[in-house]
C-alpha positions, 0 to 999 in steps of 0.5 A: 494441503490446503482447504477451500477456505483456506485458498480462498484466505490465500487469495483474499491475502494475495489480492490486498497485497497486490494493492498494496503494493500498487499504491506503493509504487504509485506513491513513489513512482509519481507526484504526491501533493496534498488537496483540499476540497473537490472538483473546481474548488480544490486547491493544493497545499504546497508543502516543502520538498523535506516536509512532502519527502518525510510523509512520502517516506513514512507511507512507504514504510507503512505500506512495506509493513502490510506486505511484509504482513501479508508475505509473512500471513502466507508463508504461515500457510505454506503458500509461496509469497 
């Protein structure tokens, strides 16, 4: 069973892990460029489709670490991912 403060670890685990993987569905579901600066003033970098494909690609990984993570974090508690 668990405690109050293990549910409230749970929740804190279930929500950043939630955010995680909207960021990731951003990431591959809409255009990613690469801006300098703010407002009026930014400008985009244009990088190749291979280079802008590889850093896609390696943020995907790393945000599918971290709900691999948090699944694994939960599961240690008994709590269903």
């Amino acid at each position: 069973m668990l405690t109050k403060a293990d549910l409230a670890k749970a929740q804190k685990i279930f929500a950043e892990r939630d955010t995680t993987q909207r960021m990731r569905d951003r990431v591959t579901g809409q255009r990613v460029a690469l801006m300098v600066g703010e407002g009026k003033d930014a400008g985009e970098v244009v990088l190749s489709a291979a280079y802008l494909g590889q850093i896609i690609a390696d943020v995907t990984a790393s945000l599918d670490q971290q709900i691999t993570a948090a699944n694994a974090a939960l599961t240690d508690m008994g709590v269903e991912p």
